[in-house]
Z-matrix of the N, CA and C atoms (Angstrom, degrees):
N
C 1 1.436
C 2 1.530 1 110.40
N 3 1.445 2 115.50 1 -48.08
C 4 1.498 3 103.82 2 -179.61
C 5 1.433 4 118.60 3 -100.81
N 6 1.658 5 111.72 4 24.31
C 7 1.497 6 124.82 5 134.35
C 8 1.071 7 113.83 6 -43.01
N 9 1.163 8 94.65 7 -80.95
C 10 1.983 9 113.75 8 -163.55
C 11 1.926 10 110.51 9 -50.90
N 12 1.581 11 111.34 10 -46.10
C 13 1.597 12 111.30 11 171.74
C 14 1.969 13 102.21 12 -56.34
N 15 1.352 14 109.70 13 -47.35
C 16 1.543 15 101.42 14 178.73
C 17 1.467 16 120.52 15 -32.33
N 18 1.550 17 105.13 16 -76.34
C 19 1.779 18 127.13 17 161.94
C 20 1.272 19 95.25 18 -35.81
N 21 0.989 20 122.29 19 -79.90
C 22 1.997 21 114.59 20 -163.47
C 23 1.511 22 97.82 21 -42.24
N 24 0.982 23 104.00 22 -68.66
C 25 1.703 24 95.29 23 179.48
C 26 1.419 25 127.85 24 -40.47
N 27 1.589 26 117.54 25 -38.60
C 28 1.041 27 122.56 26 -177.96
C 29 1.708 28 115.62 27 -75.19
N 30 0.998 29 116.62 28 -20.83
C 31 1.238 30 142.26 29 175.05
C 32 1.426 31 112.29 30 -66.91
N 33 1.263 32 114.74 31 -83.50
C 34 1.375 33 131.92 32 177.48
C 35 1.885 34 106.27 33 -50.45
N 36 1.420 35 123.57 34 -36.91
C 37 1.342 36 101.74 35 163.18
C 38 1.565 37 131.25 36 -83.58
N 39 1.810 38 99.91 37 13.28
C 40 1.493 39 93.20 38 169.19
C 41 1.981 40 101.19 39 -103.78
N 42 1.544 41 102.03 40 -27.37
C 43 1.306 42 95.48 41 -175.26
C 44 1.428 43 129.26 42 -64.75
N 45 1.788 44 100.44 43 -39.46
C 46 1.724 45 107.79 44 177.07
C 47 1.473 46 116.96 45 -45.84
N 48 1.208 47 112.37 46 -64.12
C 49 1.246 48 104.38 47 175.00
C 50 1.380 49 133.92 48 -37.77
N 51 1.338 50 108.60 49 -70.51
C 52 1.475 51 115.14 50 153.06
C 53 1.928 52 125.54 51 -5.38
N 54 1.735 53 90.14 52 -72.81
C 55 1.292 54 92.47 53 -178.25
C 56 1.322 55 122.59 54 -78.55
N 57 1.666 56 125.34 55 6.31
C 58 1.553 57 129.56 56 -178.75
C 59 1.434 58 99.45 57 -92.98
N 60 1.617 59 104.17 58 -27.02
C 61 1.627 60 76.65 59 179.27
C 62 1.517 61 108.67 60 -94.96
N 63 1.456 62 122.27 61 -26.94
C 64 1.624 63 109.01 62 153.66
C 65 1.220 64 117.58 63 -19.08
N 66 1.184 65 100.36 64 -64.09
C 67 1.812 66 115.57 65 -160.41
C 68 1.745 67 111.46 66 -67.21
N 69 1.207 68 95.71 67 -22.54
C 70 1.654 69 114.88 68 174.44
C 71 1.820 70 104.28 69 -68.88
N 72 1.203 71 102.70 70 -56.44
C 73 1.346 72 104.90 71 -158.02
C 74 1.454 73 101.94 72 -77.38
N 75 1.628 74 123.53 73 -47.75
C 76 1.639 75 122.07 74 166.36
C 77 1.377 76 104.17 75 -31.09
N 78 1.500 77 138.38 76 -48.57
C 79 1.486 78 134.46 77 -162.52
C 80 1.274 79 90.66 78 -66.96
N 81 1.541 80 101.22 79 -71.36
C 82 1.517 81 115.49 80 -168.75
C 83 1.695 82 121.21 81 -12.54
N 84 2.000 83 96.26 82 -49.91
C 85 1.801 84 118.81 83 -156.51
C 86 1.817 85 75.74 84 -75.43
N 87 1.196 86 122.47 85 -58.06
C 88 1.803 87 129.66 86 -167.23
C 89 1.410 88 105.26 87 -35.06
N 90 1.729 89 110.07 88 -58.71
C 91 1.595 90 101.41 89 -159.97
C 92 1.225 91 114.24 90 -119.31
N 93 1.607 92 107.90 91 1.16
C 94 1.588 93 112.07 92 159.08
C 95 1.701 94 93.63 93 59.29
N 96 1.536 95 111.85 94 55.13
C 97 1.460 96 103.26 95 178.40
C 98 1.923 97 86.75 96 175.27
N 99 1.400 98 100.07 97 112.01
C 100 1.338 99 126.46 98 165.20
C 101 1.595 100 108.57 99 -38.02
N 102 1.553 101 103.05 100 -62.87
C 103 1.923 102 115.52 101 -164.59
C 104 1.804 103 101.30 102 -64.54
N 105 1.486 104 102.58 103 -36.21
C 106 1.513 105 91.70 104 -178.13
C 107 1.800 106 120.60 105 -101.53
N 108 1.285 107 104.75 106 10.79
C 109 1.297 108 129.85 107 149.16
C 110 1.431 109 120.31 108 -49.62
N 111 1.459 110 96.96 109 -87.46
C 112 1.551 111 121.97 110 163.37
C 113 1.745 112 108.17 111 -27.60
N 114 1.449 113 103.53 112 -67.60
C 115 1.453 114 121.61 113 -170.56
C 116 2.087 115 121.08 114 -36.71
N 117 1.326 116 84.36 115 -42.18
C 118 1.528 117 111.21 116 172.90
C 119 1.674 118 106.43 117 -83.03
N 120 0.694 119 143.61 118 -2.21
C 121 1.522 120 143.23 119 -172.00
C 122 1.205 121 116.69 120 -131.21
N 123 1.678 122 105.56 121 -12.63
C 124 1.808 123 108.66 122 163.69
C 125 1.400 124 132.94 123 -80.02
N 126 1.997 125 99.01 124 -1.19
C 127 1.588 126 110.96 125 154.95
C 128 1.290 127 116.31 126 -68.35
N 129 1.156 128 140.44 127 2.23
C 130 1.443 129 132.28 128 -144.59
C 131 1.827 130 88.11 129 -106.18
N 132 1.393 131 131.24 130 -56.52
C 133 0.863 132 125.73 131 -177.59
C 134 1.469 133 133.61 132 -73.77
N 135 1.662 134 106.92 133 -8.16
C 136 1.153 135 125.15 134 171.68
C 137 1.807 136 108.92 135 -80.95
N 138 1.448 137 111.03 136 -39.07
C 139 1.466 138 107.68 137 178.57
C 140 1.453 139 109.58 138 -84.53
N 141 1.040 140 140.87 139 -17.00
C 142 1.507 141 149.38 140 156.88
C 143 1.735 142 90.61 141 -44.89
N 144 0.843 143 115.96 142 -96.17
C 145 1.419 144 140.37 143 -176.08
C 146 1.666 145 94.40 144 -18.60
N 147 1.136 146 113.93 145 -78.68
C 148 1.886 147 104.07 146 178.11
C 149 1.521 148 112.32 147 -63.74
N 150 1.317 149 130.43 148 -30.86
C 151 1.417 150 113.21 149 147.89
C 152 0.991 151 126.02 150 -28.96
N 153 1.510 152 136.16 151 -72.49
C 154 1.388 153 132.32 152 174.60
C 155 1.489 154 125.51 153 -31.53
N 156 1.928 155 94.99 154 -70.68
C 157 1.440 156 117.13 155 150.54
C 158 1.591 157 122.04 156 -0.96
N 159 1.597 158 98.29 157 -68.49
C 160 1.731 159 110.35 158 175.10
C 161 1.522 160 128.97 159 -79.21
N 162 1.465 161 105.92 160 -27.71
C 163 1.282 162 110.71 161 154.42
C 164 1.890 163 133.44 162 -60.47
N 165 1.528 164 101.72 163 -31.89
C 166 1.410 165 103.83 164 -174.21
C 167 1.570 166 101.75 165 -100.89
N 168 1.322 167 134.91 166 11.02
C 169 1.304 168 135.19 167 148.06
C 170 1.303 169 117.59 168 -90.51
N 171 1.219 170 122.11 169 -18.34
C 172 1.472 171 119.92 170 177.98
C 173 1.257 172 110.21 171 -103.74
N 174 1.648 173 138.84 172 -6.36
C 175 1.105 174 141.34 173 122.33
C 176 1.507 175 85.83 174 133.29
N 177 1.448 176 136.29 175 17.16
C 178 1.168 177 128.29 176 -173.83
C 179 1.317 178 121.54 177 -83.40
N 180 1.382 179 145.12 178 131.59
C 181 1.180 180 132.22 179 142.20
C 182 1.361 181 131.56 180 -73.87
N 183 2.183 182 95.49 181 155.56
C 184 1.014 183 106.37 182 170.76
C 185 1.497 184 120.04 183 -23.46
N 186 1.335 185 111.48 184 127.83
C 187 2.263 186 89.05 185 165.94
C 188 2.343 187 88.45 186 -158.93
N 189 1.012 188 89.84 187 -173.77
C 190 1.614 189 90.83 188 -164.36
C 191 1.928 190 103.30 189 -74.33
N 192 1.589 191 111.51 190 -30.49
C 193 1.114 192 133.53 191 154.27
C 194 2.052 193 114.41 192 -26.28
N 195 1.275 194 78.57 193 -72.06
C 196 2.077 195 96.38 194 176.27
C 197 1.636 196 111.43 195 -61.96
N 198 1.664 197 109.88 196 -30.65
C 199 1.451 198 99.60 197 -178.42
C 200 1.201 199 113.94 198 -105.91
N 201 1.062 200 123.58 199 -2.23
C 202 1.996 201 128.07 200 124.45
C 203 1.718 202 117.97 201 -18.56
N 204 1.446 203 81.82 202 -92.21
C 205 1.971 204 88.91 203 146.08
C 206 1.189 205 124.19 204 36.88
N 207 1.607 206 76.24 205 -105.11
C 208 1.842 207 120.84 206 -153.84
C 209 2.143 208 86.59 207 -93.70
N 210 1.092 209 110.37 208 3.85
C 211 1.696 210 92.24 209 153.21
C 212 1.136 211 101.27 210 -109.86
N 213 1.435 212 131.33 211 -13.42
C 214 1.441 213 111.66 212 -177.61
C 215 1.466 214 110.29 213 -46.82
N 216 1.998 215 88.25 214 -65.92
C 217 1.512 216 129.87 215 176.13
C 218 1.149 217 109.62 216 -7.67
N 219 1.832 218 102.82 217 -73.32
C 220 1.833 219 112.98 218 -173.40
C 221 0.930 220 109.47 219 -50.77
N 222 1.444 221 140.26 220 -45.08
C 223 1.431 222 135.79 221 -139.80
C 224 1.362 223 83.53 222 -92.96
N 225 1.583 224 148.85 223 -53.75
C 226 1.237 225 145.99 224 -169.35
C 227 1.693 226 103.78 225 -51.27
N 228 1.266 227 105.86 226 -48.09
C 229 2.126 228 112.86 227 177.34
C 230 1.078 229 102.62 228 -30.53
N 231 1.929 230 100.24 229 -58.91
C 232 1.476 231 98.79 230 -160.95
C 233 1.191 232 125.49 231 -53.96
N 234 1.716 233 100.50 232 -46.80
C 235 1.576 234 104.45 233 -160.40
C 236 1.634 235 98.31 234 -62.95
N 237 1.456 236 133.93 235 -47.43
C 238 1.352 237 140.20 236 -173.79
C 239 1.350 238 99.24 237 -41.77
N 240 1.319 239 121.83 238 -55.87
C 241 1.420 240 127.72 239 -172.68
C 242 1.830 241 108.03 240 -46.77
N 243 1.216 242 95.23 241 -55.81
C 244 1.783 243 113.34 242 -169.38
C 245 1.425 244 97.65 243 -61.49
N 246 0.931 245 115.47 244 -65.28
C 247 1.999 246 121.82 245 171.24
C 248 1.477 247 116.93 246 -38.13
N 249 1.215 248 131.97 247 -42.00
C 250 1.383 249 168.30 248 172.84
C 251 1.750 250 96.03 249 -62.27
N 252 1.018 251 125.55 250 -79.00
C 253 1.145 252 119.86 251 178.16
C 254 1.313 253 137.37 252 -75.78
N 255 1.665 254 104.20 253 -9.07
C 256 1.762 255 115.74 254 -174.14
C 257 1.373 256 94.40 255 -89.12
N 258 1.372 257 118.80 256 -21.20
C 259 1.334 258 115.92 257 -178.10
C 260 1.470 259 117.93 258 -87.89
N 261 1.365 260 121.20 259 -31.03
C 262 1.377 261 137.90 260 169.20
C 263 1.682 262 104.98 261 -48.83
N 264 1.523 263 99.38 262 -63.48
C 265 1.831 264 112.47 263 -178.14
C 266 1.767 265 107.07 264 -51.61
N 267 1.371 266 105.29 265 -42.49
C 268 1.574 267 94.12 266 -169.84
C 269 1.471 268 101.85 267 -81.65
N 270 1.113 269 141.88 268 -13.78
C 271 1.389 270 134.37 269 173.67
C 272 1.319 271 122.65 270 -66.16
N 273 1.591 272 96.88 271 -36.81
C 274 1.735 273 111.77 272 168.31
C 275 1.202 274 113.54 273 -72.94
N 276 1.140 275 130.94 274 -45.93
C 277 1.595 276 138.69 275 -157.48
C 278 1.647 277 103.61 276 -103.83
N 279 1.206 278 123.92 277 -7.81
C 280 1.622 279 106.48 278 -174.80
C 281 2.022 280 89.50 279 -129.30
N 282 0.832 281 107.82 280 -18.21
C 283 1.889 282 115.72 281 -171.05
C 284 1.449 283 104.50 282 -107.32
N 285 1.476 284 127.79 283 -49.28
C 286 1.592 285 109.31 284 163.19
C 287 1.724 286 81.59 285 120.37
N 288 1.599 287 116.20 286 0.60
C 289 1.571 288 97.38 287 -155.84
C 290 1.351 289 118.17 288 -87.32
N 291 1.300 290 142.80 289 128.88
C 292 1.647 291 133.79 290 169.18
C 293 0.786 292 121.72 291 -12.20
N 294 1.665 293 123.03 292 153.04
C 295 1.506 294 124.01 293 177.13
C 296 1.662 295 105.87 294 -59.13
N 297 1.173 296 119.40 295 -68.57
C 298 1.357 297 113.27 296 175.01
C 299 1.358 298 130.17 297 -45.19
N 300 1.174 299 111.96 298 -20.30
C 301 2.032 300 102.61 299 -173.00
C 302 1.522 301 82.79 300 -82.81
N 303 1.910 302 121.66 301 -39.21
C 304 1.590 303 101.09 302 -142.48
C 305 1.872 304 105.87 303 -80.26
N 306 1.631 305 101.14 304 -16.19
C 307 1.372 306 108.17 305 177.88
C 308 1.794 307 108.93 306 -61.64
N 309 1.284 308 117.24 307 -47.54
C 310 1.451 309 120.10 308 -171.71
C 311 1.550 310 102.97 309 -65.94
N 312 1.324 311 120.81 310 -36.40
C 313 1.515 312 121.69 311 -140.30
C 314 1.919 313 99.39 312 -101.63
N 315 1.452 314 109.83 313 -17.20
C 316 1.109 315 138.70 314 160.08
C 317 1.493 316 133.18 315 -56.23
N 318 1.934 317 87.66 316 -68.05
C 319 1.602 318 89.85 317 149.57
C 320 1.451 319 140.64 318 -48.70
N 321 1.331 320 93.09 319 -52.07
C 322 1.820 321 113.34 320 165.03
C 323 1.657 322 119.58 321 -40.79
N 324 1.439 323 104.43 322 -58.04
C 325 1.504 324 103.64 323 167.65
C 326 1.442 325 119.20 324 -75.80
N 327 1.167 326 143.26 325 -4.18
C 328 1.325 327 140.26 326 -176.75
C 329 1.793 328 88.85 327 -91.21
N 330 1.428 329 122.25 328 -75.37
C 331 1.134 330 104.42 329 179.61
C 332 1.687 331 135.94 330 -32.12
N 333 0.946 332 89.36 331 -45.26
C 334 1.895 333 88.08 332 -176.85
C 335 1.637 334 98.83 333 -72.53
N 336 1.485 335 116.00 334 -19.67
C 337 1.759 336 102.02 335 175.41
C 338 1.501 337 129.07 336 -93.41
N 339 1.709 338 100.66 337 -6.80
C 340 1.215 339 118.99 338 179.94
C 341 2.159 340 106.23 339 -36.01
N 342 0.790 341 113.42 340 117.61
C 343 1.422 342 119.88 341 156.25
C 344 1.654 343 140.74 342 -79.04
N 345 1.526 344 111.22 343 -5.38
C 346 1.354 345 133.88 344 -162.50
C 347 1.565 346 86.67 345 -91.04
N 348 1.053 347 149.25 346 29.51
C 349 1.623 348 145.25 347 -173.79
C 350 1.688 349 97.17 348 -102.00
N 351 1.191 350 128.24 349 -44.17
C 352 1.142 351 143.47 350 -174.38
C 353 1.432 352 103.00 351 -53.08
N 354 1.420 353 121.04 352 -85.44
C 355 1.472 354 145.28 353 -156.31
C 356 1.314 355 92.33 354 -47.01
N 357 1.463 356 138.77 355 -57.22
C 358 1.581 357 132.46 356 -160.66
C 359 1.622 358 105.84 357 -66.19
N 360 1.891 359 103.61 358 -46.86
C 361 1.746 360 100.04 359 -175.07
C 362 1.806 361 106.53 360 -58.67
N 363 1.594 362 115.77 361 -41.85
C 364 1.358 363 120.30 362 179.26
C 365 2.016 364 99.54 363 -26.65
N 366 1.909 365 90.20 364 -84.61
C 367 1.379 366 92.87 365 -168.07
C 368 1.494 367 128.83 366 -79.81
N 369 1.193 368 122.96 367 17.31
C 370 1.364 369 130.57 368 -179.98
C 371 1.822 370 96.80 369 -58.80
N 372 1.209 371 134.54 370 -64.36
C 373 1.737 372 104.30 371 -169.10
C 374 1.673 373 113.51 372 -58.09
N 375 1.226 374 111.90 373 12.40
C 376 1.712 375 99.87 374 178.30
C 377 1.369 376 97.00 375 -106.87
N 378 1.269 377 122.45 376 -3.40
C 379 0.950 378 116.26 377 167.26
C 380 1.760 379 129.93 378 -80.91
N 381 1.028 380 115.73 379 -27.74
C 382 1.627 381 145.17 380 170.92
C 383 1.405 382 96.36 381 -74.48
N 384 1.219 383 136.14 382 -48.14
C 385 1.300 384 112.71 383 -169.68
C 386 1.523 385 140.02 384 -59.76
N 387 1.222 386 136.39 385 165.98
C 388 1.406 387 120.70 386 -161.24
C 389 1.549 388 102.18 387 -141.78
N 390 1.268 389 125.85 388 140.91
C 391 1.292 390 130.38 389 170.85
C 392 1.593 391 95.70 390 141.61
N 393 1.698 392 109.06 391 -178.75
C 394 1.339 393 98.98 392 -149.44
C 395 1.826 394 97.04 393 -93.63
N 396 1.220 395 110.21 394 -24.43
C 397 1.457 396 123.96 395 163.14
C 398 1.652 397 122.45 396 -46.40
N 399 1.173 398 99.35 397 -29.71
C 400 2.053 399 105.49 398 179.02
C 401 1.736 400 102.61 399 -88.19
N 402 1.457 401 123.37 400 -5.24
C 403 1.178 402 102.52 401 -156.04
C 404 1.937 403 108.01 402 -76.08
N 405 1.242 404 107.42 403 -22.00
C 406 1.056 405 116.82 404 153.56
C 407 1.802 406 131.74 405 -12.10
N 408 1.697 407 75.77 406 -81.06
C 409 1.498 408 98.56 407 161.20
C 410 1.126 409 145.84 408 -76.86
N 411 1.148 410 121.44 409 -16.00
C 412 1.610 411 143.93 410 145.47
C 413 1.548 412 119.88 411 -46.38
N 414 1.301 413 119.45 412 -46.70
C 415 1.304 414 140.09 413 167.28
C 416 1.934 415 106.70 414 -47.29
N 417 1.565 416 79.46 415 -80.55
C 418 1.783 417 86.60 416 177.39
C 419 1.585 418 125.66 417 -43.87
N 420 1.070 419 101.11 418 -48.51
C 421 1.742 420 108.40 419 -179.63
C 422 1.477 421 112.34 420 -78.35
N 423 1.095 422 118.28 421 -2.42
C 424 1.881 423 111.44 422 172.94
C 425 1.775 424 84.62 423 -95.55
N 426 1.183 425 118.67 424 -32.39
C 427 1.511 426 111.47 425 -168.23
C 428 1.967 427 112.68 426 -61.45
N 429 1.344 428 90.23 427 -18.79
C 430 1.623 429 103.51 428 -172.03
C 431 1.839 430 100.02 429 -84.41
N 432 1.811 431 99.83 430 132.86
C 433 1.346 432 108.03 431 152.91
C 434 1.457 433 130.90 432 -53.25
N 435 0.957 434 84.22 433 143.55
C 436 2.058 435 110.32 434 -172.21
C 437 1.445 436 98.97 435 -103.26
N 438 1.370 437 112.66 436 138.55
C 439 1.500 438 111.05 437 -166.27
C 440 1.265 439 96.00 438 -130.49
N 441 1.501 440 157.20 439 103.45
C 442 1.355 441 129.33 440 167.79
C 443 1.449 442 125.70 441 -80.63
């Protein structure tokens, strides 16, 4: 068993990298702009961070299950991020509006369009469940955003 977490580990610190700067440069090719590159990818360490957060209140450990997770997680940052900012840019560039109104008014509309509300109510009873067979699933579903 703590073979296989070794390899995963060993793995995942050659892959992350890899795929951040993928994931860097896909933005990059999107918005043709370094700052709003960056900008979108500075969710990534903030939802990591309440990952943990949710893991060490629900008493879970690290396991290869949880760092499943936390790629779901990232990849969800991103897209929020990208949504977050494509909407910011077109408010400025097609509406005429200030940086500040289009950042607030942006946020405002991304939230009410957010779609991620679904996926958590879906798997929330796999999350409650208990035995050594759910831990799987226990892992994954604390890894999922909570939307209220």
């Amino acid at each position: 068993m703590f073979e296989n977490l070794g390899r995963a580990r060993r793995r995942l610190a050659f892959i992350l990298p890899v795929t951040l700067a993928l994931t860097f440069a896909a933005l990059f090719s999107a918005f043709g702009s370094t700052i709003d590159a960056l900008l979108a990818l500075v969710n990534v360490p903030f939802s990591l961070v309440g990952g943990v957060i949710a893991l060490y209140l629900r008493g879970i450990s690290l396991s290869v299950s949880a760092a499943a997770g936390f790629i779901s997680l990232s990849g969800i940052a991103v897209m929020s991020g990208l949504l977050y900012i494509s909407e910011i840019n077109r408010r400025r560039n097609e509406l005429g509006e200030p940086l500040e109104d289009a950042v607030v008014l942006g946020a405002r509309s991304q939230m009410r369009r957010m779609s991620g509300r679904t996926a958590p109510s879906g798997e929330s009873p796999c999350g409650f469940r208990r035995g050594r067979s759910c831990a799987s699933a226990r892992a994954r579903v604390t890894m999922r955003p909570r939307l209220s």
